[in-house]
VOPAGU-2260 file (C-alpha; in pm, 1 decimal, decimal comma):
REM VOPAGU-2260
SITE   aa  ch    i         X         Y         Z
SITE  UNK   A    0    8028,4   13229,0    7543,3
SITE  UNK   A    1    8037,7   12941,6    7774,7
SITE  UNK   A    2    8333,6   12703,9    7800,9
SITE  UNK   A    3    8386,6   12348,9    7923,1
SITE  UNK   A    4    8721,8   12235,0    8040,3
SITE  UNK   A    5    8857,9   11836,8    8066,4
SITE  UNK   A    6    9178,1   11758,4    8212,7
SITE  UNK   A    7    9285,8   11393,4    8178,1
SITE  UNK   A    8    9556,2   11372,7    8489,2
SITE  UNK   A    9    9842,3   11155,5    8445,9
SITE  UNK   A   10   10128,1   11123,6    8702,5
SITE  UNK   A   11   10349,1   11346,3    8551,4
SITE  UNK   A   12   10134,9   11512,5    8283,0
SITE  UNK   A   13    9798,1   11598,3    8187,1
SITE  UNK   A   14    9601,9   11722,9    7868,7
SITE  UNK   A   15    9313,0   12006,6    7880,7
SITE  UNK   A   16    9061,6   11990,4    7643,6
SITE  UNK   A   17    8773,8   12285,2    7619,9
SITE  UNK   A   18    8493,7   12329,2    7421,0
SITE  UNK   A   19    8239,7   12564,5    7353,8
SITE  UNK   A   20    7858,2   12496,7    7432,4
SITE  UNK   A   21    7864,8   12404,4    7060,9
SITE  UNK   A   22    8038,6   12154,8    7111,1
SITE  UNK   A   23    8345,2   12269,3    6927,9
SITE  UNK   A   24    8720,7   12257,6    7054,9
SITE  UNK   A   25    8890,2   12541,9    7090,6
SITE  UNK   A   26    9174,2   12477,2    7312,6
SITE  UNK   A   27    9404,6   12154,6    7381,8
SITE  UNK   A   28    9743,8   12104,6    7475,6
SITE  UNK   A   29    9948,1   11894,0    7677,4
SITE  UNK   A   30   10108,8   11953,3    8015,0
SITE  UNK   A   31   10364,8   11910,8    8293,4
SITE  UNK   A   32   10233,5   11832,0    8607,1
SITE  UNK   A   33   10295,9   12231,6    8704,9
SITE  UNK   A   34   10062,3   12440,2    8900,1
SITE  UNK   A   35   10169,2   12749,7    8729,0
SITE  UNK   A   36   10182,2   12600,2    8361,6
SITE  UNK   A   37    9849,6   12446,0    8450,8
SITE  UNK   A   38    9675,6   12812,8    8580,6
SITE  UNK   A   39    9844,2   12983,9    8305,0
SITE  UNK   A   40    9657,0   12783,9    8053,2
SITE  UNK   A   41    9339,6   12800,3    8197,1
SITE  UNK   A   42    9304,3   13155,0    8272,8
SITE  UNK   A   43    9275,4   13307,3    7982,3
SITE  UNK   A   44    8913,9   13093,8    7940,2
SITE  UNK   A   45    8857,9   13162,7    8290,7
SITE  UNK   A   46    8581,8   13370,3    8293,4
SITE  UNK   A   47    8368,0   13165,9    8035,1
SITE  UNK   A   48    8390,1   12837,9    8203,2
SITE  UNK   A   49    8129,8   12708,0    8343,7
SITE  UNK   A   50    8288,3   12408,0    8473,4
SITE  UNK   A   51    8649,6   12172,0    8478,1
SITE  UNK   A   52    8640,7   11840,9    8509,0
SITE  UNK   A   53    8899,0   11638,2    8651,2
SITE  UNK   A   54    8892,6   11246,7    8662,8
SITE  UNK   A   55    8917,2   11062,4    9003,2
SITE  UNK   A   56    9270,4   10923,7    8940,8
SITE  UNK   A   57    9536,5   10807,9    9229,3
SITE  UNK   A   58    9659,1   11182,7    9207,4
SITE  UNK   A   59    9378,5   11408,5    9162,9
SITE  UNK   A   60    9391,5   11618,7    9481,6
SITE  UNK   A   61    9613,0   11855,3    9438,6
SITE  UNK   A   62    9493,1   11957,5    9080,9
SITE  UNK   A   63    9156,8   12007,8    9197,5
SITE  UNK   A   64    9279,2   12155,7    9537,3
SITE  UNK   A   65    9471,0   12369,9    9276,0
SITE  UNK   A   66    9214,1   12518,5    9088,3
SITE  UNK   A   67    8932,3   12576,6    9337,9
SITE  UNK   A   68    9139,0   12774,9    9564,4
SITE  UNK   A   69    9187,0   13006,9    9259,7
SITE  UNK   A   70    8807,2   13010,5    9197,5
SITE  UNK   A   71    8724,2   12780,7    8961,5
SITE  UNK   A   72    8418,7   12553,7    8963,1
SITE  UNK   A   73    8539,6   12180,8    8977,0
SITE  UNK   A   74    8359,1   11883,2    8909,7
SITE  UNK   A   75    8521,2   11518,2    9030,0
SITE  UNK   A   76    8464,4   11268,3    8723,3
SITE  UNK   A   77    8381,0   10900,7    8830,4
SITE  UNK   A   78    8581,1   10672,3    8608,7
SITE  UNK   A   79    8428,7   10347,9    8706,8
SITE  UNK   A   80    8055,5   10510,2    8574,6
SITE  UNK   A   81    8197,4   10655,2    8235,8
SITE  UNK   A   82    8160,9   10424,3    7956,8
SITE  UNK   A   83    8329,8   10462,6    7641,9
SITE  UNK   A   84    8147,7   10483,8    7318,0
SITE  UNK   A   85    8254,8   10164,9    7154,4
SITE  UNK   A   86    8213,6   10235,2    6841,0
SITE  UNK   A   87    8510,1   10473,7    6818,6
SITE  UNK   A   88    8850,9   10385,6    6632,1
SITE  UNK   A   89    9041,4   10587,1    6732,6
SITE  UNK   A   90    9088,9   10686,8    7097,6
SITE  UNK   A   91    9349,3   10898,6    7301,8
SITE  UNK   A   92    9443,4   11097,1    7579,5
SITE  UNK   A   93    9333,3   11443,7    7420,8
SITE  UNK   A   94    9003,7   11252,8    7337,7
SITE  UNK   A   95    8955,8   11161,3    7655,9
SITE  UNK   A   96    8978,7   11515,3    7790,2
SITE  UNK   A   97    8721,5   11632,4    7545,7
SITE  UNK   A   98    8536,3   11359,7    7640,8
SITE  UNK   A   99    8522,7   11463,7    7981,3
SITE  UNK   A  100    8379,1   11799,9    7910,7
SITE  UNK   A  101    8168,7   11700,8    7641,8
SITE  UNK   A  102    7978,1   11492,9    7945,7
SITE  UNK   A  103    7965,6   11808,6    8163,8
SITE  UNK   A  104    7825,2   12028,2    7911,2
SITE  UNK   A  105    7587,7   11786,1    7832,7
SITE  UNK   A  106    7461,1   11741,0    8197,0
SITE  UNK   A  107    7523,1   11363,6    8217,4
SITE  UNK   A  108    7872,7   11342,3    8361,6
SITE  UNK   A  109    7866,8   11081,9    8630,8
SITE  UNK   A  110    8091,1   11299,3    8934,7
SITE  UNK   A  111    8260,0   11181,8    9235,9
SITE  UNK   A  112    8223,7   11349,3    9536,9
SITE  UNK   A  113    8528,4   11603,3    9638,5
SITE  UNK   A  114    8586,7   11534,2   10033,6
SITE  UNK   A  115    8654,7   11768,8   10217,5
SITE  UNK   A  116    9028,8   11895,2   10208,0
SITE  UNK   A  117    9084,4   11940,1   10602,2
SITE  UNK   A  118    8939,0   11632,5   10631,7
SITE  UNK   A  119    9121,4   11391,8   10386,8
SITE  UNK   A  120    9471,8   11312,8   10621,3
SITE  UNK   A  121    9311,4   11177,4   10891,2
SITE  UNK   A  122    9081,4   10983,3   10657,5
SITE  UNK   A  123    9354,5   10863,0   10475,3
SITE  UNK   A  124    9525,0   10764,0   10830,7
SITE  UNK   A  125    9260,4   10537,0   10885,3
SITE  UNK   A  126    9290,1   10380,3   10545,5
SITE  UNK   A  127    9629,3   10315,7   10614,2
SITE  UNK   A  128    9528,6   10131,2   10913,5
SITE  UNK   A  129    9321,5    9953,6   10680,4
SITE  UNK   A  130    9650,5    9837,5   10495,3
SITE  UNK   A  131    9834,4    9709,0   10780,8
SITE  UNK   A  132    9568,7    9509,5   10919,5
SITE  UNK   A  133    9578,0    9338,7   10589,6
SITE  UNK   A  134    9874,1    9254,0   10566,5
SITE  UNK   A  135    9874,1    9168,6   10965,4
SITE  UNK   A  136    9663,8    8863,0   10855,8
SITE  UNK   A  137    9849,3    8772,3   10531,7
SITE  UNK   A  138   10097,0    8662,8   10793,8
SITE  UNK   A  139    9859,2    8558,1   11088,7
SITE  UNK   A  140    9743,2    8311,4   10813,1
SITE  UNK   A  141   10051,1    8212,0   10677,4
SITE  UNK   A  142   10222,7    8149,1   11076,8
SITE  UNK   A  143    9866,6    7970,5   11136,6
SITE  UNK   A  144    9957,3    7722,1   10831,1
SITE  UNK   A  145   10300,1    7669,0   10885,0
SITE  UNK   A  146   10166,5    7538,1   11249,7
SITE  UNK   A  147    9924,5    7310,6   11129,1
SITE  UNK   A  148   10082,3    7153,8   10858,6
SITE  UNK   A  149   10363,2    7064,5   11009,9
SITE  UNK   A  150   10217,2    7069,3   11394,8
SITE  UNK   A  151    9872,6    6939,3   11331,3
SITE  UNK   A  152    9764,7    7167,0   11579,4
SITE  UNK   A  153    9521,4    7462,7   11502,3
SITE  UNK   A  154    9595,4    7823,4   11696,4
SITE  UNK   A  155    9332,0    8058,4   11685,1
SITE  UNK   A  156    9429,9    8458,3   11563,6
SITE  UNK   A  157    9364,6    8604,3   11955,7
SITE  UNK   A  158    9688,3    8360,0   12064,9
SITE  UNK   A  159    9881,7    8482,2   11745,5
SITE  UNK   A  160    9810,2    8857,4   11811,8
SITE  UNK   A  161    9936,9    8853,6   12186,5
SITE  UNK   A  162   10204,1    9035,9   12248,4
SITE  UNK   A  163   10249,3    9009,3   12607,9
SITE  UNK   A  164   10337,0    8652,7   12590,3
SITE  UNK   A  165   10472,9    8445,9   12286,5
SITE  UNK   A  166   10242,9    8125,1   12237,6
SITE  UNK   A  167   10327,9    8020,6   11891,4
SITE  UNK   A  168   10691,2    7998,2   11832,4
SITE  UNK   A  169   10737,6    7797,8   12072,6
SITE  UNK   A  170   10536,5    7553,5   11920,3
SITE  UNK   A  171   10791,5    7514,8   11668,3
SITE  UNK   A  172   11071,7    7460,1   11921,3
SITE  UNK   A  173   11350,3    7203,8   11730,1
SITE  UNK   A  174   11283,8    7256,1   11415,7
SITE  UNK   A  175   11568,7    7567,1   11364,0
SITE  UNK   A  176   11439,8    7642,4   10982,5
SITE  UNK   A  177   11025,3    7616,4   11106,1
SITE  UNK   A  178   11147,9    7831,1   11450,1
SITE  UNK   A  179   11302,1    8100,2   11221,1
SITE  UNK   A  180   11030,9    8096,9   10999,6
SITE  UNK   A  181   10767,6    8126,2   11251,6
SITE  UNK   A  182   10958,7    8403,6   11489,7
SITE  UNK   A  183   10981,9    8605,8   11153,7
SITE  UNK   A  184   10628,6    8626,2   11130,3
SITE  UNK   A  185   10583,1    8675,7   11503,4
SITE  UNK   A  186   10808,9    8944,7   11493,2
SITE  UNK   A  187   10673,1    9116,4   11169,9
SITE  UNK   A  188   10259,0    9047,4   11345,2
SITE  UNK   A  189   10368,2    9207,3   11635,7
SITE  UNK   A  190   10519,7    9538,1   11529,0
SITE  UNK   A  191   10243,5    9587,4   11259,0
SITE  UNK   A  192   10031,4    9549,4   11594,9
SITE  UNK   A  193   10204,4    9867,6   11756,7
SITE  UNK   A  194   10185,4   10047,8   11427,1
SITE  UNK   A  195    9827,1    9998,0   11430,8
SITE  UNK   A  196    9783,2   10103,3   11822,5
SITE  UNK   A  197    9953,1   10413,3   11730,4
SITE  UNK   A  198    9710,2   10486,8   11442,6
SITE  UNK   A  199    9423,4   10405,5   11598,6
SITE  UNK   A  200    9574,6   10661,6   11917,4
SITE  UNK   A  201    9641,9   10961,2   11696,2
SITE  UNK   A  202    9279,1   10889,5   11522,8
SITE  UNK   A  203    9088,2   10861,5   11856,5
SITE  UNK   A  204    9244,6   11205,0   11966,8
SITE  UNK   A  205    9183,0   11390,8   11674,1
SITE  UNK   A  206    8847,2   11263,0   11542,5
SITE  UNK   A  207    8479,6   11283,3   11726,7
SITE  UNK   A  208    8192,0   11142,5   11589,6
SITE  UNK   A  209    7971,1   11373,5   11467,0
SITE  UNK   A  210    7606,4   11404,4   11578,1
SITE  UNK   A  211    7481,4   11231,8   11262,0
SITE  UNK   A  212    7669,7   10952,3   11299,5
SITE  UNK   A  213    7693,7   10964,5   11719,3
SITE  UNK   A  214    7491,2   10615,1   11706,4
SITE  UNK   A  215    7729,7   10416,5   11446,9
SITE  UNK   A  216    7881,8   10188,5   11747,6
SITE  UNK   A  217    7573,4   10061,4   11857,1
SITE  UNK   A  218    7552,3    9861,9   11558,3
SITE  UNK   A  219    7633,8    9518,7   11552,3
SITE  UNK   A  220    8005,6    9441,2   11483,9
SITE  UNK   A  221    8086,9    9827,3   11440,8
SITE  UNK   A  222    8304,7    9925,7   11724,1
SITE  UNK   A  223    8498,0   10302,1   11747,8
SITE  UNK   A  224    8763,0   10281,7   11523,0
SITE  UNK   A  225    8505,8   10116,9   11239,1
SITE  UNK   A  226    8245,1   10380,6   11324,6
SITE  UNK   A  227    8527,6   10654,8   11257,8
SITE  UNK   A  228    8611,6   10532,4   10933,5
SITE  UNK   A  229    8179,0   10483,3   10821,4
SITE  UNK   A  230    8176,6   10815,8   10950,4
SITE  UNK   A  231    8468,9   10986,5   10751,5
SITE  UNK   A  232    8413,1   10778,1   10396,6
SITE  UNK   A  233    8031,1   10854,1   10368,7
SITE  UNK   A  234    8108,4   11209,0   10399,4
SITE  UNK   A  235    7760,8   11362,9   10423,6
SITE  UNK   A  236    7439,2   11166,5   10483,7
SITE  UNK   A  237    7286,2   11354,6   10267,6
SITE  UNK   A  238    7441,3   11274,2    9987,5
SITE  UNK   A  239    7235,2   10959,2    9947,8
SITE  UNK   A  240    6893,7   10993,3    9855,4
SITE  UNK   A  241    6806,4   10646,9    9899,0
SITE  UNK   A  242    6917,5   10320,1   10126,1
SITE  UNK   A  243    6951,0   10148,8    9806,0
SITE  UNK   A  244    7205,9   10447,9    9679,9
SITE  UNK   A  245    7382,3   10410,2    9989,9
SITE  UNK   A  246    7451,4   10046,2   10002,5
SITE  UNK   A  247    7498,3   10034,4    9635,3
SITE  UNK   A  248    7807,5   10288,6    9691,1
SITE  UNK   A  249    7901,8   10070,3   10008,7
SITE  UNK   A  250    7942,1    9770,5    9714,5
SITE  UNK   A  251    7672,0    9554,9    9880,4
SITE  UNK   A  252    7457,2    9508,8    9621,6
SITE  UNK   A  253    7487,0    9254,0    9351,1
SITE  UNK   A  254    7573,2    9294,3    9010,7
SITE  UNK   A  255    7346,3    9179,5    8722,2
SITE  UNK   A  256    7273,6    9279,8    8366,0
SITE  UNK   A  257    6947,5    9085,1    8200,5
SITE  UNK   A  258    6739,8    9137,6    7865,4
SITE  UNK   A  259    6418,5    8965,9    7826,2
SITE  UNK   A  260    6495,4    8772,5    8104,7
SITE  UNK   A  261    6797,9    8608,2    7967,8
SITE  UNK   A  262    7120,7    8688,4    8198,7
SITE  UNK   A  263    7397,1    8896,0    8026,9
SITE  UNK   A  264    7678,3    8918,0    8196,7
SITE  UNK   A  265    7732,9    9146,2    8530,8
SITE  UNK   A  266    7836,7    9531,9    8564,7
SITE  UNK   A  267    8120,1    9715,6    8704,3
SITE  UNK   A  268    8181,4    9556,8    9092,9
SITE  UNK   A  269    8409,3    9878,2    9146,7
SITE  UNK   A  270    8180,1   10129,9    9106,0
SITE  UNK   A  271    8151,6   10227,9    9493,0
SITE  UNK   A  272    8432,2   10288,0    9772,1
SITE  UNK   A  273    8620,6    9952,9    9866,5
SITE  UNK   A  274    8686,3   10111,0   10200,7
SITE  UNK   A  275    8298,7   10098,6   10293,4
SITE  UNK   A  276    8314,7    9775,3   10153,8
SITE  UNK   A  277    8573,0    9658,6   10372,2
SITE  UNK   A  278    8459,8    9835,7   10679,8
SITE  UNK   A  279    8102,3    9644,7   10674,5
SITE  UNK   A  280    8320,2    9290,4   10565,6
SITE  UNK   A  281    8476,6    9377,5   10925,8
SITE  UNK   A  282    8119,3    9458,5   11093,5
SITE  UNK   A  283    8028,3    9132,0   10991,4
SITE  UNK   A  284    8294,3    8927,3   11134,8
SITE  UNK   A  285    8254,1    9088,3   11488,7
SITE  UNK   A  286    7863,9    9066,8   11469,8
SITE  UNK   A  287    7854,9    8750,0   11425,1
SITE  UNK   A  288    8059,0    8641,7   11689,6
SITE  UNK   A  289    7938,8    8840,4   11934,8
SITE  UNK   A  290    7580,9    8899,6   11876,6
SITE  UNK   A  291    7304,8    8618,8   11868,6
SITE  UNK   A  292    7136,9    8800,1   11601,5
SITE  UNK   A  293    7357,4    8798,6   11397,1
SITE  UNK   A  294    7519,0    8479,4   11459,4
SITE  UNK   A  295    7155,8    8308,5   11401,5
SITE  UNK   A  296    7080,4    8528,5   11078,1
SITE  UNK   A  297    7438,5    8434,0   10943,3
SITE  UNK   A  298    7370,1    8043,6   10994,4
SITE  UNK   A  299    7035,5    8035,8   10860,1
SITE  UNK   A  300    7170,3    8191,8   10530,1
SITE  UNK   A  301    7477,9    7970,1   10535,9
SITE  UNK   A  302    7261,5    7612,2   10550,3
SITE  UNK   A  303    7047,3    7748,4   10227,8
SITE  UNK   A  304    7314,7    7881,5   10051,0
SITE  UNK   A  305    7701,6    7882,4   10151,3
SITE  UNK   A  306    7930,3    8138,0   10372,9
SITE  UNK   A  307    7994,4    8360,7   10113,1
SITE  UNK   A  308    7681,3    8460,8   10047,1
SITE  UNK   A  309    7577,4    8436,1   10421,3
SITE  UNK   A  310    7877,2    8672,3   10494,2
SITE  UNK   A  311    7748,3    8917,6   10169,0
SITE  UNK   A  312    7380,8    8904,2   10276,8
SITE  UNK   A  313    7482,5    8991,2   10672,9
SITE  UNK   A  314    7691,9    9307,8   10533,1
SITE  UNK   A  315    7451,4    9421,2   10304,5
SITE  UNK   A  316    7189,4    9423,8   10638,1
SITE  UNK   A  317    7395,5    9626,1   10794,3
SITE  UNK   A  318    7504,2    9892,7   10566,4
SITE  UNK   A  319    7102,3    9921,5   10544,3
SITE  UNK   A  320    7106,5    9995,9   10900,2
SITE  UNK   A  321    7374,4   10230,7   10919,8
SITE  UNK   A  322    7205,9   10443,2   10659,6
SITE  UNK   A  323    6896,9   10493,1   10846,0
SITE  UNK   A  324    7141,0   10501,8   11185,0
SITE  UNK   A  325    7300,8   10769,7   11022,6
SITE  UNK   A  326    6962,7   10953,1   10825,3
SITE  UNK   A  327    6753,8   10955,0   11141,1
SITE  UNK   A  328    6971,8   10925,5   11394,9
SITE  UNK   A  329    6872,1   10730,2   11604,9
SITE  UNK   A  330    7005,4   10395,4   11779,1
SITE  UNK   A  331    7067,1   10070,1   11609,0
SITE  UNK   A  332    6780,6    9817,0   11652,2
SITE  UNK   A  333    6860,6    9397,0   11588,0
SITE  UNK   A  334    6525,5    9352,2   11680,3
SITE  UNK   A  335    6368,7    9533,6   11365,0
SITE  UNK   A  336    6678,5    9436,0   11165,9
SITE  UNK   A  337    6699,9    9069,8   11182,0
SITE  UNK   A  338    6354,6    9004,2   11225,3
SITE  UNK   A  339    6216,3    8714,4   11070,2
């Protein structure tokens, strides 16, 4: 007899659901967030199941971690790709569990993929890094107002992110509220600087890029510490059968629903990894500064349409090239990229 299992993971609890290739349930309950109340549940189905399916929540790695060091075949549920059936009335979180075995037995369940355990801190380093460079230019942009509104004078981010030598406060000098105000951020910039030195340090030691993805900096706007974190969020190459599949994932492809070539509405923007998505955003602020290129591709786009759409076009180019940088490997080439 062949069993399906679907665990709906909550922070503190979860509830299994498994059915029978039948399609009938014959085990739910409700439980603690315990490893041993979890694989005392499960094993007396154990050796019928052909599959447990956990959903891609904030928390799921330990639970799958969990079970496939004890043997068990685990699949990674994508909840941005399952829909719903909307016609249902009633809907909970044992339904959902059934649910998510239901989709596995029937071959259709849309699955995440399960990185690598040894290879998830340091990835999730780097995404850190990711955080406090965000909020480094919350406040670069906020110190950067404060000086021009009440200044009339426009600093660009290079003179805000030196550490060496403090050009902005003093540009407040007299003003005791605007001076606190502006050291504050200066302060605040600067150490989330250091914080991110030390990330990138400990990265740079510990991570090499891999022959597959040995030609990632030579891309335009992708420097180490970008190439590092392409390298460890695509995971396998492979993976992606397709360019298309791969810059879909990277969210760089637009969203649009039409029927009978009306337009009806768009589709799910978060279906993808937002770290991709913010690693090419990145690319494309470097590339097209510092390469022709890309500078001249960028403008062109921008006088037909706006910068938005200039700065979505430019990333979608090069998550295109990074695939085939990445699937052939082989060095990046403007030339062919940009051409006219």
């Amino acid at each position: 007899m062949q069993l399906y299992a679907g665990i709906d993971l909550h922070s503190t609890s979860n509830h299994v659901g498994i059915i029978n290739s039948q399609d009938r349930r014959v085990y739910r309950k409700k439980l603690a967030n315990a490893p041993d109340l979890i694989l005392e549940a499960l094993a007396p189905f154990k050796k019928n199941l052909k599959g447990v399916v956990v959903e891609s929540t904030f928390n799921w790695y330990w639970l799958v971690d969990l079970l496939m060091e004890q043997g068990y075949r685990l699949h990674l549920a994508n909840p941005s790709a399952i829909k719903k059936y909307e016609g249902l009335k009633h809907s909970d979180d044992t339904h959902d569990a059934f649910w998510l075995a239901h989709l596995l037995r029937l071959g259709i369940l849309p699955e995440g993929y399960i990185y690598p355990k040894a290879q998830r801190p340091v990835r999730d380093l780097l995404r850190k890094r990711g955080h406090l460079v965000k909020l480094r230019t919350s406040l670069i942009l906020s110190l950067q107002g404060i000086i021009h509104r009440n200044c009339g004078l426009r600093v660009n981010v290079n003179q805000v992110k030196k550490v060496t030598q403090d050009e902005v406060v003093p540009l407040l000098a007299g003003q005791q509220d605007l001076e606190l105000s502006g050291r504050v951020s200066k302060e605040c910039i600067d150490f989330l600087t250091g914080k991110i030195r030390q990330i990138e340090n400990a990265v740079q030691n510990k991570v090499k890029l891999q022959s597959a993805f040995k030609y990632l900096p030579t891309i335009s706007g992708v420097g180490k510490i970008l190439s590092m974190t392409i390298m460890l969020e695509t995971g396998p190459i492979d993976r992606f059968a397709k360019v298309g599949d791969y810059v879909s994932y990277c969210r760089k492809v637009p969203t649009k629903w039409t029927s009978n070539g009306k337009h009806k509405g768009k589709g799910n923007k978060k279906n993808g990894n937002r770290y991709l998505a913010w690693a090419f955003s990145e690319a494309v602020e470097f590339a097209r500064r510092y390469d022709p290129n890309a500078r001249a591709y960028f403008n062109r786009k921008a006088s037909k349409t706006n910068r938005m759409v200039a700065h979505s076009a430019l990333a979608h180019k090069l998550a295109r090239a990074a695939y085939f940088v990445m699937k052939d490997v082989v060095p990046f080439d403007a030339a062919k990229l940009f051409a006219k």
